[in-house]
C-alpha positions in Angstrom: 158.1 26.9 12.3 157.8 30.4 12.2 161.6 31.2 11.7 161.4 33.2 8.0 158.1 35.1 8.2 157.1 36.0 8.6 123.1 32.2 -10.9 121.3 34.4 -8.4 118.5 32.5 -6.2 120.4 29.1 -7.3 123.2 26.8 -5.4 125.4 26.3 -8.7 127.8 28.5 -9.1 128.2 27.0 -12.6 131.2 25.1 -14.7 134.6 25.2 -12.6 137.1 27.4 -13.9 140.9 26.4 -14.1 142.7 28.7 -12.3 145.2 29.9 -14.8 143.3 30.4 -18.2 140.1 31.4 -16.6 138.1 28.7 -18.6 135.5 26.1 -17.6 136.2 22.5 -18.9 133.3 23.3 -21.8 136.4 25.7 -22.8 134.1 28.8 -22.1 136.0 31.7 -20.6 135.5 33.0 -17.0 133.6 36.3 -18.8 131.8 33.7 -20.3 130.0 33.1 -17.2 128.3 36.9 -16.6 127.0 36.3 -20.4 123.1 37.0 -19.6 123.9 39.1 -16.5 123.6 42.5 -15.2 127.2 43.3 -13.8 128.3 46.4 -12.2 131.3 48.4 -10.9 133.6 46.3 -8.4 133.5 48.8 -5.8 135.8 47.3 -3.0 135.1 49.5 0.6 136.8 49.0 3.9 140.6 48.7 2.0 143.0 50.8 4.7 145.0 52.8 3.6 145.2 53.8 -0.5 146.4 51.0 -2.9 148.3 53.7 -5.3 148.9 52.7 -8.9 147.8 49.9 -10.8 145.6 46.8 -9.8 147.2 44.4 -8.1 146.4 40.8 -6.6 143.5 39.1 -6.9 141.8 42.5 -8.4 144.5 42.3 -11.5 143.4 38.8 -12.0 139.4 39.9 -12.0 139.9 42.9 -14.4 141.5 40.4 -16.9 139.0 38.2 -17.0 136.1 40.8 -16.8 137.9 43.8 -18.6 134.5 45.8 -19.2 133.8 45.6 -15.5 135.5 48.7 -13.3 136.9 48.3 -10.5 137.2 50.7 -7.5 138.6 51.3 -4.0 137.1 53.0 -0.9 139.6 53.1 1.5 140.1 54.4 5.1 142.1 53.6 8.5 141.6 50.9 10.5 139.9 53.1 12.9 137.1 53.9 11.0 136.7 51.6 8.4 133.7 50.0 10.6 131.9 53.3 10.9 132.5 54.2 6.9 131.0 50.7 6.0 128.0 50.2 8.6 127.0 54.3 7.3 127.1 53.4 3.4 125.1 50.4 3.5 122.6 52.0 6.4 122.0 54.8 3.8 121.5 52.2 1.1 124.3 52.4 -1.0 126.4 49.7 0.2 129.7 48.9 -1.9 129.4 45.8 -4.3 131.8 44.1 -1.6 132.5 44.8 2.1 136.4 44.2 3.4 136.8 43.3 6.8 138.6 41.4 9.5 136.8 38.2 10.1 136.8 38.5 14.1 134.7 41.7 13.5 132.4 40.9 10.7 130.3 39.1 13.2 128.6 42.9 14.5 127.5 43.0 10.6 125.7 40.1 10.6 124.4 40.6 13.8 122.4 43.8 12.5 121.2 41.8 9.6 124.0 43.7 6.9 125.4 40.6 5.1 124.2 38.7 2.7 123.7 34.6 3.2 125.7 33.5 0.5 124.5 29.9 0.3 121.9 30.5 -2.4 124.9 32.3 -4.8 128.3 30.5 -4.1 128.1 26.3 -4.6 129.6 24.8 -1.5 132.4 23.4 -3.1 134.1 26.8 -2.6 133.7 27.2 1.1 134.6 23.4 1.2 138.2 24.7 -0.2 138.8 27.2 2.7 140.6 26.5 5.8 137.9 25.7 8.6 139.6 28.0 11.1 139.7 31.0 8.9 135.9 30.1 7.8 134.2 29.5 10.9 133.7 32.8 12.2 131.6 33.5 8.4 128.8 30.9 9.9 125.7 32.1 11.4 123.7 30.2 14.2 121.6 28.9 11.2 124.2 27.6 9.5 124.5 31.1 7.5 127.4 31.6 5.3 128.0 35.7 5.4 131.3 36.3 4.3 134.4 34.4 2.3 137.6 34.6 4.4 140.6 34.7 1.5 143.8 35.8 3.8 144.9 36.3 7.1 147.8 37.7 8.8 148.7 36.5 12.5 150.8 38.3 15.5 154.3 37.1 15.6 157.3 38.6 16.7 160.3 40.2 14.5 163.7 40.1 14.9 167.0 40.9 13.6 168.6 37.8 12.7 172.1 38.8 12.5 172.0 40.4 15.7 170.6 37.4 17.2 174.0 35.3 16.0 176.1 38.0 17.1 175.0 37.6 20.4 174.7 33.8 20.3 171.2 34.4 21.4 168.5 31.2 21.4 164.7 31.6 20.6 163.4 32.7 23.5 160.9 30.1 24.7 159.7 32.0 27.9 159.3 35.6 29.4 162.9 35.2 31.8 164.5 33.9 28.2 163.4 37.4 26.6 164.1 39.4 29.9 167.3 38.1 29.8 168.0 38.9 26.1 166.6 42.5 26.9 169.0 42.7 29.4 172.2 41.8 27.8 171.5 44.4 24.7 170.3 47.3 27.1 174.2 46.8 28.1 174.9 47.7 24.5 172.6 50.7 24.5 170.2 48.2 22.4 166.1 48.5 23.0 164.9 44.8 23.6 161.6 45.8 21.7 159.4 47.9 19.9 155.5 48.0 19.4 153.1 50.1 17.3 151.6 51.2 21.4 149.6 54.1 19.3 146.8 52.0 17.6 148.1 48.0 17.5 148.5 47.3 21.4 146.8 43.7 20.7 150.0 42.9 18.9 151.9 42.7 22.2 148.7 41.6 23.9 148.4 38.4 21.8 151.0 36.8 24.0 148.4 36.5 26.5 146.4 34.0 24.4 149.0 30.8 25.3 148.1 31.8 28.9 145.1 32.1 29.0 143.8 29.0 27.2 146.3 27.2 29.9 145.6 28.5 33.2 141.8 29.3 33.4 141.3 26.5 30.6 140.5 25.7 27.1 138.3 28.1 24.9 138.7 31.0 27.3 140.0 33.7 24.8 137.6 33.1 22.2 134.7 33.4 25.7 136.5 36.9 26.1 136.1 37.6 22.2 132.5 36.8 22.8 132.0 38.6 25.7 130.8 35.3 28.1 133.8 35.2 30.3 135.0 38.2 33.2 137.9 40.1 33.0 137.6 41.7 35.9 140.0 41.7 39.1 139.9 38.8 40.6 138.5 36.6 38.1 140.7 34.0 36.6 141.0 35.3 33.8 141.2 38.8 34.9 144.2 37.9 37.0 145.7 36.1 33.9 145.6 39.7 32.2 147.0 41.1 34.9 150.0 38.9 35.5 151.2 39.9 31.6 150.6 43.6 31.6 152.6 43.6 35.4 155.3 41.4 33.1 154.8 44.1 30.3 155.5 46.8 33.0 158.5 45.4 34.3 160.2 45.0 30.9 159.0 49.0 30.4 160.2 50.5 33.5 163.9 48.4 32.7 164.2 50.7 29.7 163.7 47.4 27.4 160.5 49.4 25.3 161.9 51.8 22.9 162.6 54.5 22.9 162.4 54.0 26.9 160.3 56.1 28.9 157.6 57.5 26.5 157.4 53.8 24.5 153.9 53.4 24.8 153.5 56.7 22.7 154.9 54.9 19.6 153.6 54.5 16.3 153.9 52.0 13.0 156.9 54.5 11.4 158.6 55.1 14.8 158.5 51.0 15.1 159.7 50.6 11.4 162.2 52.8 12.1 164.0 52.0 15.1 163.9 48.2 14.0 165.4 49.3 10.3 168.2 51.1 11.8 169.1 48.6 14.3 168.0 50.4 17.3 165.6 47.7 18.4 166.1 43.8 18.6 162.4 42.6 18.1 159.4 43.9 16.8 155.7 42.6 18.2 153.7 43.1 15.0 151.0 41.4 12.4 152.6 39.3 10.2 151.5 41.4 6.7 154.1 43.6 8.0 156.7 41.6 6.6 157.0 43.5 3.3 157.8 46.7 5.2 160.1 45.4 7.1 162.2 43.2 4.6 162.6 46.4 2.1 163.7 48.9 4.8 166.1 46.2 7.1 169.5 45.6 5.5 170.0 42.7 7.8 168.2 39.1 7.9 164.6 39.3 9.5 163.3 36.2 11.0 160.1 35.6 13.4 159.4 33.8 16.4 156.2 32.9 18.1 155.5 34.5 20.9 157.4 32.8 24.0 155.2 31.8 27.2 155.2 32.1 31.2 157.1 29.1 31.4 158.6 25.9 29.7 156.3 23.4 28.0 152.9 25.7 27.1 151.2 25.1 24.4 151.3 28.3 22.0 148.2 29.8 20.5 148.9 31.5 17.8 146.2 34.1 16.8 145.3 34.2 13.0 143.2 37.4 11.8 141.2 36.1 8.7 140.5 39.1 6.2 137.0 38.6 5.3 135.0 39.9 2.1 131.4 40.3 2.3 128.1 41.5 0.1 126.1 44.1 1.8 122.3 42.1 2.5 121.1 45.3 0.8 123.2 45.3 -2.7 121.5 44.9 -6.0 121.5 42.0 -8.4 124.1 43.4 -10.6 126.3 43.9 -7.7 125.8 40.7 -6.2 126.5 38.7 -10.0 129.7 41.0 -9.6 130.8 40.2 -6.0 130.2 36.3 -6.5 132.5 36.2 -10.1 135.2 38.1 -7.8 135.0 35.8 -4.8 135.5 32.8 -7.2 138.9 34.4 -8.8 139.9 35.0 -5.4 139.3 31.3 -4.2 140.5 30.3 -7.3 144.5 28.5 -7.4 145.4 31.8 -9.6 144.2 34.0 -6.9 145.2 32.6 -3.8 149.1 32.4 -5.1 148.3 36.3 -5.7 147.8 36.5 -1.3 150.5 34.3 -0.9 153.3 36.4 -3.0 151.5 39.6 -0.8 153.4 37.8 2.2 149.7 36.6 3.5 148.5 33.7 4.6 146.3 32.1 2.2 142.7 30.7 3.1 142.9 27.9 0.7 145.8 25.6 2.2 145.3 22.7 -0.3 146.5 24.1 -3.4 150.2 24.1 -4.7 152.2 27.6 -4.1 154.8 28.5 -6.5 158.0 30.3 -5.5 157.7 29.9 -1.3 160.0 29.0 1.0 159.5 25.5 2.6 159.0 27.2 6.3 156.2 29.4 5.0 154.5 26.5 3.5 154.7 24.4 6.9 152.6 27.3 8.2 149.9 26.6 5.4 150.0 22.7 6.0 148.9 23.7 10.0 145.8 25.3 8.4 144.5 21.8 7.4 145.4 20.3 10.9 142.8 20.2 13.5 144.8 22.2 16.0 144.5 24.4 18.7 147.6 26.7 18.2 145.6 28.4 15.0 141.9 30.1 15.7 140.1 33.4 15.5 139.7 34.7 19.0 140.8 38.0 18.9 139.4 39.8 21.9 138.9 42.7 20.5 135.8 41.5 18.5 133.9 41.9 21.1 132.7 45.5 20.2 134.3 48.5 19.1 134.6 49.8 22.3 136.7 46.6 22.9 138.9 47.0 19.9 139.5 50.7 20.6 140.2 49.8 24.3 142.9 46.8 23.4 144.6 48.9 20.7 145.3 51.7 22.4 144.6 51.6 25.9 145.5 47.9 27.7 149.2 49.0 28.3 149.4 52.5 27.6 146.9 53.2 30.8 149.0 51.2 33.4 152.1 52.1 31.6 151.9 55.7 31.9 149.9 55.8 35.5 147.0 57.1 34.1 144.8 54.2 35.3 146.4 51.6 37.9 146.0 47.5 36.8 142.8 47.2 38.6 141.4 50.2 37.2 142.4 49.2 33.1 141.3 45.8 34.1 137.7 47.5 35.4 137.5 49.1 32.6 137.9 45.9 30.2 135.3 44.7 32.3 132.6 47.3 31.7 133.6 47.3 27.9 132.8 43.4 27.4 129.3 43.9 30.1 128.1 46.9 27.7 129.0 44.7 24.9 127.2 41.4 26.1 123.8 43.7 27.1 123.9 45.3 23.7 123.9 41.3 21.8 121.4 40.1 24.2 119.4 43.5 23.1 119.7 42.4 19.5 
């Protein structure tokens, strides 16, 4: 399936807009609707990295239909683009819009820092959004604190053509890819490569299928939440350790570029040895596609990630990116974050996330210029399945996220900390985690 990719204080959110003109069917246009408000600046925080150049996306689409309204970007890593977000809106100047993954947005709104959007956004428009990509927005109360309007998934990478010059198969289990591994090392060809410096959950995500199949339903979104043990001995804990021990053996075979030393290597090492051949496969988030396609001269195709044996159900992980209005942001702001979020859930805006090479969060609507594989990946989004779901473990905390980025192989890996010891870790991560909530 996988094989190519990759109105404040009131519930109407006024006349529906057609996604292409911007007008409502009165034949008012979209600025039309702010006519009576107090706007202000877009100011768009948590964006990694520096967008460079022109407005692009969904933003283009906003500042031509609001063209007196600014729009800016405060951007940062993804390592701290939690701290520089929680720190503006705790000094009370919170950004007109927060930008987040969805899995973590939930420490925000546990510390009261997002703002129920129920009274400013009709339902209609969370109606539109794919239920797995929403859910993790909802409060206990029924709370609607952030609009998810992408996501991007963990998939694996791989050069096509050298896959047909081997006559290899997609791998369906862990002896399918050892055995692939095994047959390139031959050649003096790395089975795989993995940003190991700050995206370890990449690689980890193959751990999901087992999980949910061997201790039992649900049990990696109870890790996400911090309910279920990790540590040795537990069912789940031994789960974890079964992959990192399969992990290991592919590592000490040589299979990890560039060999010994792999779990030192970052997103531009990865890009790299993949572009120039050096590398079969490439465990990575699926927005990474675009990198990949325009450094690669050879086909690229993607594979879910293969399981511990024949016949497992595959979970694949979807990371929702989330935006969000600080609970703290003023009126003008708030008129300003609610026009954006309907351009971004509008038809116009959402074929702006699919051209990025994203998965949209509105499957229903009809996407121009996409190939019928990609679009059998947003027809899944409407089915009530359990191979799509937020349950990334690492929203647990931030200690958790640091811990499965950078630490969950890299420890055992290298020797620093045996299996029982990463795994004790992981353990007192998610305990410290689940006292802080209850402490809430």
């Amino acid at each position: 399936m996988l094989a190519l990719l990759c109105a404040c204080g009131s519930t109407d959110s006024g006349p529906e807009q057609d996604a292409t003109t911007g007008q409502t069917a009165d034949g008012s246009s979209a600025a039309d609707e702010t006519k009576g408000k107090e706007m202000a600046t877009l100011t768009i925080s948590g964006v990694v990295g520096s967008p460079g150049g022109d407005l692009t996306g969904p933003e283009k689409l906003f500042k031509e239909k609001y063209p007196d309204i600014e729009v800016e970007y405060i951007t940062c890593d993804a390592v701290n683009r939690e701290q520089i977000l929680k720190t503006a809106i705790s000094a009370g100047a919170p950004p007109t819009v927060g930008f987040y993954w969805a899995t973590r947005l939930g420490s925000f709104y546990d510390i009261g820092m997002c703002l129920d959007l129920r009274d400013y956004l009709d339902q209609s428009y969370f109606d539109r959004i794919s239920k797995d990509m929403q859910a993790v927005n909802v409060g206990s109360n029924g709370e609607q604190f952030g609009v998810s309007y992408s996501a991007v998934y963990f998939t694996t990478f791989y050069n096509k053509d050298m896959f047909e010059k081997y006559g290899f198969s997609i791998p369906e289990t862990w002896d399918d890819l050892t055995e692939i591994f095994a047959r390139l090392k031959q050649d003096g060809i790395f089975g795989f490569a993995t940003n190991s410096a700050t995206m370890q959950d990449c690689l980890y995500a193959m751990v999901f299928s087992e999980l949910e199949d061997k201790v039992g339903p649900g049990t990696s979104k109870g890790i996400a939440d911090a309910t279920i043990s990790v540590a040795p001995g537990s069912p789940s804990g031994e789960v974890i350790r079964s992959f990192i021990e399969q992990v290991k053996e592919w590592y000490d075979a040589g299979y990890w570029y560039p060999g010994e030393g792999g779990i030192n290597t970052t997103a531009d090492d990865v890009n790299a040895a993949f572009a120039q051949e050096r590398c079969l496969c490439v465990f990575n988030f699926s927005g990474a596609f675009a990198t990949h396609e325009e450094s690669c001269d050879f086909e690229i195709g993607a594979f879910m990630m293969p399981t511990s044996r024949e016949g497992m159900d595959r979970y694949m992980h979807i990371e929702p990116s989330v935006l969000f209005i600080p609970s703290n942001a003023s009126e003008p702001q708030i008129n300003t974050a609610i026009e954006f979020f309907k351009v971004i859930l509008s038809e116009e805006g959402q074929q702006a996330v699919v051209e990025s090479n994203n998965l949209p969060s509105v499957p229903s609507y009809t996407y121009a210029n996409i190939s019928p594989v990609f679009q059998g990946v947003i027809n899944e989004l409407e089915v009530e399945t359990n191979h799509f779901g937020p349950f990334n473990p690492t929203r647990t905390s931030s200690e958790m996220q640091t811990f499965i980025k950078q630490k969950i192989f890299a420890a055992p890996l290298s020797g620093v900390m045996t299996i029982d010891e990463t795994l004790n870790e992981m353990e007192q991560v998610r305990l410290e985690a689940l006292e802080a909530k209850q402490n809430r």
